[in-house]
C-alpha positions as CSV (number, residue, x, y, z in Angstrom):
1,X,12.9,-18.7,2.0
2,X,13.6,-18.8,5.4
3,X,15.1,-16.0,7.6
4,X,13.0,-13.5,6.5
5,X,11.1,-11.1,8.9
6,X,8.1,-9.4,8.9
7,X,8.4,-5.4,9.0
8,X,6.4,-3.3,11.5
9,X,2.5,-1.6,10.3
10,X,3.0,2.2,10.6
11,X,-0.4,3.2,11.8
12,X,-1.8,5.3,14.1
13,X,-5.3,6.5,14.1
14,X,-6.9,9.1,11.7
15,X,-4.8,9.1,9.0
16,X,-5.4,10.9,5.9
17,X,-4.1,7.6,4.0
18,X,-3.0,3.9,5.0
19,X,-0.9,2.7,2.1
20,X,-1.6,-1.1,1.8
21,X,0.4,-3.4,-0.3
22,X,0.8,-7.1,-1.0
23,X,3.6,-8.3,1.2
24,X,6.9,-7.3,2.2
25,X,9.5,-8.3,-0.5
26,X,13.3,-9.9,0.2
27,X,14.6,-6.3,0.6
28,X,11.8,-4.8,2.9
29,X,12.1,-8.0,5.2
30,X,16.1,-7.8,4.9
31,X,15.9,-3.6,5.8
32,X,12.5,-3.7,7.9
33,X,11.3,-1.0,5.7
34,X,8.5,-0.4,3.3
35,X,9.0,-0.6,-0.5
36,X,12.7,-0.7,0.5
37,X,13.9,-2.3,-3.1
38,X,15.9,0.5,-4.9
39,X,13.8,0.0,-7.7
40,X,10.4,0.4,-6.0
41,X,9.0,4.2,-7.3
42,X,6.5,4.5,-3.8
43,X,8.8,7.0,-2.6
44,X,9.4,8.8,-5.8
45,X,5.8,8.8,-6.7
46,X,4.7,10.3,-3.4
47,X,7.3,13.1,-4.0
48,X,6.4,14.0,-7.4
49,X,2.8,14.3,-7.0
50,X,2.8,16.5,-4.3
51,X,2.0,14.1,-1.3
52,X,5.0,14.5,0.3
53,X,7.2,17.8,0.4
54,X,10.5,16.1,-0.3
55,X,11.7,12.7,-1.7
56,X,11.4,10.2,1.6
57,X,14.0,7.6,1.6
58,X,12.7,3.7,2.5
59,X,14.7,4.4,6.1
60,X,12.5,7.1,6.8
61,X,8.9,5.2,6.2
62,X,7.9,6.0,9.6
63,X,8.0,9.9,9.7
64,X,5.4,9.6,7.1
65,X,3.1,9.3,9.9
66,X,3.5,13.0,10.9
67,X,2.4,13.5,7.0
68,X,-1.2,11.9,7.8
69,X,0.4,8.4,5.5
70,X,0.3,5.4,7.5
71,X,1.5,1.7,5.6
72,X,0.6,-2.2,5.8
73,X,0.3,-4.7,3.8
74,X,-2.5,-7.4,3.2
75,X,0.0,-10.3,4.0
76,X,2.5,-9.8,6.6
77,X,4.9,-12.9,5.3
78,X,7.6,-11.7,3.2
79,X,8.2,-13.6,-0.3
80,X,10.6,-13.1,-3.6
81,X,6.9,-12.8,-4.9
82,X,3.4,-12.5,-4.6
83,X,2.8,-15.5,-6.6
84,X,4.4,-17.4,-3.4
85,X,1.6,-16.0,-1.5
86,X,-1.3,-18.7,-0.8
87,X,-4.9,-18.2,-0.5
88,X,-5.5,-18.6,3.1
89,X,-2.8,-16.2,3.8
90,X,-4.7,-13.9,1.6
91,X,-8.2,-14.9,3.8
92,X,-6.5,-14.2,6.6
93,X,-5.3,-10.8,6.1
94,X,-8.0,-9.6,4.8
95,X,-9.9,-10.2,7.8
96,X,-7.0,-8.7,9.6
97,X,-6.8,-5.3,7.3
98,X,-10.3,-4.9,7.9
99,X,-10.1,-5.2,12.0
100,X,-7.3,-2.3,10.8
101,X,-9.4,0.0,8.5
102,X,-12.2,0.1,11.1
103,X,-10.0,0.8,14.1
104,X,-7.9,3.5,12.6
105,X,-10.4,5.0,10.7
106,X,-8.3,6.3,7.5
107,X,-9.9,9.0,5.1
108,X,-8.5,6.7,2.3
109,X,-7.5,2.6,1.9
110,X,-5.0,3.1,-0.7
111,X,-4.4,-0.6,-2.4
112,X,-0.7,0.0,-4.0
113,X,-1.1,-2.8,-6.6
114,X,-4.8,-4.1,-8.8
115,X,-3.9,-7.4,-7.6
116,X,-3.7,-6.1,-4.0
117,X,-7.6,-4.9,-3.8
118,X,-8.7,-8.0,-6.1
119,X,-7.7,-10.4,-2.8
120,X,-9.0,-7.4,-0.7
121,X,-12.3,-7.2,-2.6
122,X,-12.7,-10.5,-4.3
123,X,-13.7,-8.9,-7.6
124,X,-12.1,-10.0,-10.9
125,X,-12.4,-6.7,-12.8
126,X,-10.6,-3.6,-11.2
127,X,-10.1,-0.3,-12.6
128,X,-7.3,1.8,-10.9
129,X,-8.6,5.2,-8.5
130,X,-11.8,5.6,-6.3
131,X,-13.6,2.7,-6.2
132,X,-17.5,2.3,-5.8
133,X,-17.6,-0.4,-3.2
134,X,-17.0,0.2,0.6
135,X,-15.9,-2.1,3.1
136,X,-15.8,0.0,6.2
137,X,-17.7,2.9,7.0
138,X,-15.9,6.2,6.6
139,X,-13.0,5.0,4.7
140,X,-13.0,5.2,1.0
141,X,-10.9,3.0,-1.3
142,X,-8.9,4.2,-4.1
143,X,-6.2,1.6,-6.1
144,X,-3.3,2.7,-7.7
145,X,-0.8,0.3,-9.6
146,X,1.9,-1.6,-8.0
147,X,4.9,1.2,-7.9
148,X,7.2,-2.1,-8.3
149,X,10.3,-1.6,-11.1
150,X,8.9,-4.8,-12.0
151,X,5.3,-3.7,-13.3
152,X,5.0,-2.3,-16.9
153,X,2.3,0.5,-16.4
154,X,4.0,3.5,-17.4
155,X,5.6,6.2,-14.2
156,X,3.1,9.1,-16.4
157,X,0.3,6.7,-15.7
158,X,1.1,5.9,-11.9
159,X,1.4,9.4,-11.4
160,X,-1.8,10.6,-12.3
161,X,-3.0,8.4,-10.3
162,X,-0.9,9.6,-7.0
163,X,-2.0,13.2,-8.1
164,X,-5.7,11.8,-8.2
165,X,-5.5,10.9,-4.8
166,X,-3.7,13.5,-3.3
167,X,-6.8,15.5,-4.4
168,X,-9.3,13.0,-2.8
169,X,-7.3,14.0,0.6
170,X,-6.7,17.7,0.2
C-alpha cells in the first residue's frame, strides 16, 4: 500500500515502560498515532489497570511520556498486517530497538503482542509476562498480548496482564 507514513517513537530517556509493538497499522499511519484503530484496547487497557489515571485517547499518545510510558514498534513500515511484514524488516528492527532499549534505558521492554517478542527474541515458545531472558542490561522484558480487536485472548486475560505489570513498575 503506498502512501502510508511512518508515525514518530515517543521516547525519552528513563522511562518506567517503552511499549513496543509490531508496526503501525493503516489507521496509526493515516492519524500518526499509536494503536489509533477504534478497536485497538491499548488505551482502555492502560486505564483500567491502573497505569494511567484516566482513559488516554490515541491523539494524546504523546503525554504518556509525562506518565514514565514511552512507545515504538519493532518495524517502523506501516501494513494492513503483520503478515505483510518481511524477515529482514524484522532483522533490521531488531537491531534498531536494541540500539533503543540500551540508549533509553527503560525499567521495562513491554512487547504488546507474543508474536512481537518471538521476532524480538527469536524463540518459538513464549509465555505472556516477565520473561527470563535479557537483552540489555537493566531493562527487563515482560509480553503482554496484542490489545488488537482482532486477537481472541479474552480483555479479563489482557488485563491481568497490564495489572501484572503495572506492579513490576510500582
Amino acid at each position: 500500500m503506498s502512501g502510508l507514513k511512518n508515525i514518530q517513537d515517543h521516547l525519552e530517556k528513563d522511562l518506567k515502560v517503552i511499549f513496543i509493538g509490531f508496526n503501525p497499522g493503516i489507521k496509526s499511519s493515516q492519524t500518526g498515532h499509536h494503536y489509533a484503530h477504534p478497536t485497538n484496547r491499548f488505551y482502555k487497557l492502560l486505564n483500567e489497570s491502573g497505569l494511567t489515571p484516566r482513559l488516554y485517547k490515541p491523539e494524546e499518545d504523546k503525554k504518556l511520556l509525562k506518565l514514565g510510558y514511552g512507545l515504538s514498534n519493532i518495524v517502523q513500515r506501516p501494513t494492513k498486517s503483520a503478515a505483510e511484514i518481511k524477515d529482514s524488516e524484522y532483522q533490521k528492527g531488531r537491531k534498531l530497538l536494541l540500539i533503543k532499549l540500551k540508549n533509553y534505558c527503560p525499567q521495562v521492554a513491554c512487547f504488546t503482542g507474543i508474536g512481537v517478542y518471538k521476532k524480538f527474541s527469536k524463540k518459538r515458545n513464549i509465555c505472556r509476562g516477565l520473561q527470563d531472558e535479557i537483552h540489555v542490561d537493566g531493562v527487563r522484558e515482560f509480553v503482554v498480548s496484542s490489545p488488537s480487536g482482532l486477537n481472541r485472548t479474552s480483555y479479563e486475560k489482557q488485563l491481568k496482564m497490564y495489572k501484572k505489570l503495572k506492579k513490576l513498575i510500582v
